[in-house]
C-alpha positions in Angstrom: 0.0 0.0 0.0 1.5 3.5 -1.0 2.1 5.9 1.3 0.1 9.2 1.9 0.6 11.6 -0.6 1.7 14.7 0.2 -1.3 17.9 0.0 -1.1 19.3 -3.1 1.0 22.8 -3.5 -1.0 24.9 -6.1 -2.6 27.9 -5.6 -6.2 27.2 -6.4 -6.0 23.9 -3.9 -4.5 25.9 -1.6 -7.2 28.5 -1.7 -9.8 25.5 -1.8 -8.6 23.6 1.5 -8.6 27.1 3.1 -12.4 27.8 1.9 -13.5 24.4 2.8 -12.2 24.5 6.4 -14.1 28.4 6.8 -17.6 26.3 5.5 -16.7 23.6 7.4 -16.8 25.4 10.6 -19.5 27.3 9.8 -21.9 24.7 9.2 -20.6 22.9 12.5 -21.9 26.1 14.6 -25.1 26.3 13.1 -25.7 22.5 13.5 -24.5 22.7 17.2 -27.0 25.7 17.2 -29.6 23.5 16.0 -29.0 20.5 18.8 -28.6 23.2 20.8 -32.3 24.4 20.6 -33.8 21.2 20.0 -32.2 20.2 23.7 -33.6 23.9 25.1 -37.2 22.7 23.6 -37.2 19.6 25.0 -36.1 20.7 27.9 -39.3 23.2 28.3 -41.7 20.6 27.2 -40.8 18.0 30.0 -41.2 21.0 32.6 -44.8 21.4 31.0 -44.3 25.3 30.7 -46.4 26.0 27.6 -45.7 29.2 26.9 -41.8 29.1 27.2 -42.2 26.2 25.0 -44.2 28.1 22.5 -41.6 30.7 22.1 -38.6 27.8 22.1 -40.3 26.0 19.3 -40.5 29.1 17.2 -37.2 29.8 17.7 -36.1 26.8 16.7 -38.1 26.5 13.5 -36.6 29.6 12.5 -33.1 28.2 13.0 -33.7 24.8 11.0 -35.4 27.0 8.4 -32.5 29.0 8.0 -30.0 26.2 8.2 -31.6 24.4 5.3 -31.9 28.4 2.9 -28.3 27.9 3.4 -27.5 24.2 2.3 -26.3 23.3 5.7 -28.9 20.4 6.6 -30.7 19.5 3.2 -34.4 20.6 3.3 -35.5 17.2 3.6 -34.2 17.1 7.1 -35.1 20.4 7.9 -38.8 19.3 7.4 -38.3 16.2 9.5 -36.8 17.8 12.2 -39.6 20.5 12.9 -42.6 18.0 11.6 -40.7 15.8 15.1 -40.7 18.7 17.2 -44.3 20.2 16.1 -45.3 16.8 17.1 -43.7 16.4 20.5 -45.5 20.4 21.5 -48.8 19.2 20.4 -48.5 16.3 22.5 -48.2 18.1 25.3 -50.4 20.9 23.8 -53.2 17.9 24.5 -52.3 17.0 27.4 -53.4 19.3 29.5 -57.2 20.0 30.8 -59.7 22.1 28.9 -61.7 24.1 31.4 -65.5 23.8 30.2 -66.8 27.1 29.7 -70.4 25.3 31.5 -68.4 24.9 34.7 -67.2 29.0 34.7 -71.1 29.4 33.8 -72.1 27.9 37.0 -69.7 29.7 39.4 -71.0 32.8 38.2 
């Protein structure tokens, strides 16, 4: 088996592995951006706070959205991802009590 080659020394393949490392960490802060809200949503759904969670989920759509305008995460996934967390915040969106508007009726 040959041994590695060595990186290549022209200028456009220089330029190329410089661009490529710039992107690379780019898209690896907007995905950790991404986990990073999905964990923050989750988060406020297991402590039942409905409104924080409102705002969380939002926040988040808005970041997958963005990530997938930009080719980070393909659309695909982007559509995935907030059709999984749109389904976790109505879950809990059903879990809790409707007040009948008969019972306020009667206390009046």
């Amino acid at each position: 088996m040959p041994a590695k080659t060595a990186p290549k020394k022209n200028l456009s393949s220089l330029k190329r592995v410089r661009q490529s490392e710039k992107k690379r960490l780019s898209n690896q802060a907007v995905k950790t951006k991404i986990k990073t809200q999905i964990t923050k949503l989750t988060l406020a759904l297991q402590s039942q706070n409905r409104e924080a969670a409102n705002s969380i989920l939002r926040e988040t759509e808005k970041v997958i959205r963005s990530a997938a305008s930009k080719n980070v995460i393909h659309k695909n996934t982007a559509s995935r991802k907030i059709s999984r967390i749109a389904k976790k915040f109505n879950a809990l969106k059903s879990k809790e009590p409707v007040s009948e508007p008969s019972a306020q009726a009667e206390v009046s």
